[in-house]
C-alpha positions in Angstrom: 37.3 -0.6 -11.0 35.8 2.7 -12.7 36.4 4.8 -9.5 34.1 7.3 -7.8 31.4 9.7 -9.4 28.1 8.4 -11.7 28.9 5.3 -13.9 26.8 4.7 -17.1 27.6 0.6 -17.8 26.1 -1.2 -20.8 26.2 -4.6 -21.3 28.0 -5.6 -24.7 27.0 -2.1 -26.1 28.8 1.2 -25.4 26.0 3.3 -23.7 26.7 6.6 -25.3 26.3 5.1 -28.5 23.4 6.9 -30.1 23.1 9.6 -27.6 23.2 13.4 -28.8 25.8 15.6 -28.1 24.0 17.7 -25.8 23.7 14.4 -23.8 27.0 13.4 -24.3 28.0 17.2 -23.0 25.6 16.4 -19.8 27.5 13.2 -19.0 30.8 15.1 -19.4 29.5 18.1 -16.9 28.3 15.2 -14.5 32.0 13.4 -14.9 29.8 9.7 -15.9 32.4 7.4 -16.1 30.5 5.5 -19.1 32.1 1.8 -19.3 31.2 -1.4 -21.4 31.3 -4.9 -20.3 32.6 -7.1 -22.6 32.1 -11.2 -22.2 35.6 -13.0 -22.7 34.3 -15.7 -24.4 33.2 -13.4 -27.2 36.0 -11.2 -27.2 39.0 -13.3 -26.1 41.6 -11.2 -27.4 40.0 -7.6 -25.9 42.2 -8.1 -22.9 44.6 -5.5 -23.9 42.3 -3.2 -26.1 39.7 -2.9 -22.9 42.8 -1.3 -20.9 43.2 1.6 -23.2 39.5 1.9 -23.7 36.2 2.7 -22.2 35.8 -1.7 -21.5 35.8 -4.1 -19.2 36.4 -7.7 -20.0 34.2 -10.0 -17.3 35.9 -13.1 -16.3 32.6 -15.0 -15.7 29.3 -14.5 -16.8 27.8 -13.2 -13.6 27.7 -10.0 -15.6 26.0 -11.4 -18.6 23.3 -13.3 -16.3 22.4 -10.2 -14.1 22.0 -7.8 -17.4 19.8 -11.0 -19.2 17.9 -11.7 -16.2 16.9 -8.4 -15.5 16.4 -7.8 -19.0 18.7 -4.2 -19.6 21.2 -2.9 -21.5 22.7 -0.1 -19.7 22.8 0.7 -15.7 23.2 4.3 -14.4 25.1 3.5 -11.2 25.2 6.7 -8.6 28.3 7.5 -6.4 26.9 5.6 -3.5 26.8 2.5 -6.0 22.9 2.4 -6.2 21.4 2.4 -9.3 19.7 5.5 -10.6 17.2 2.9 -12.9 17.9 0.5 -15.8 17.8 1.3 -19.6 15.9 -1.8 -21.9 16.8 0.4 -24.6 19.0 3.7 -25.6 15.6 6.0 -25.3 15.9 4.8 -21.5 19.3 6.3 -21.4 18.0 9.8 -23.0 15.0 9.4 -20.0 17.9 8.3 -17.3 20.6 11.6 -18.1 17.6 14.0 -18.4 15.8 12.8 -14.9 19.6 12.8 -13.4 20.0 16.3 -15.1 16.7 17.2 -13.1 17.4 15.9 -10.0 20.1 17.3 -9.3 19.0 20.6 -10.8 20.6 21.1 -14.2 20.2 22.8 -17.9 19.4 20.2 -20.0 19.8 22.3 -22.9 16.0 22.4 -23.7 15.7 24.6 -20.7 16.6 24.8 -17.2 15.7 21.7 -14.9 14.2 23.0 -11.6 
């Protein structure tokens, strides 16, 4: 659905929201697809808005019930479709981007990331 490379997906909330733009510049060099999930119940007429955006309208709520249950906002999702970690709130996505940043052996702007 998002294709191939990192994917950033929050939960009702657009994960970038809040980030700086030397974080958003990180996710751009890195190619994170960023999406948001949308519920159709709440947003019954986002059908044809999510297509030109950055959203995703879920048909069920199996979407809803995993993010709820395991109590996140936002999943970092690597290109082997694990997940890098879970974000409970938007400092967890700052944490996330800079320990991606590190791993694989990037400038995070605040210096240079072994």
């Amino acid at each position: 659905m998002v294709g191939t490379g990192f994917t950033l997906i929050g939960h009702g909330v657009d994960p970038r929201e809040g980030l700086s733009a030397q974080h958003l510049e990180l996710l751009d060099a890195l190619e994170v697809r960023c999406v948001t999930i949308l519920e159709s119940a709440d947003h019954p007429s986002t059908f044809q808005a999510a297509a030109q955006s950055r959203r995703l309208v879920a048909v069920d709520t199996a979407p809803g019930d995993y993010f709820g249950s395991a109590g996140v906002m936002a999943l970092p999702v690597r290109p082997d479709f694990y997940l890098f970690g879970a974000a409970t709130r938007s400092a967890d996505i700052l944490r996330l981007i800079g320990q991606l940043a590190h791993d694989l052996r990037l400038s995070t702007g605040t210096g240079t990331a072994r």
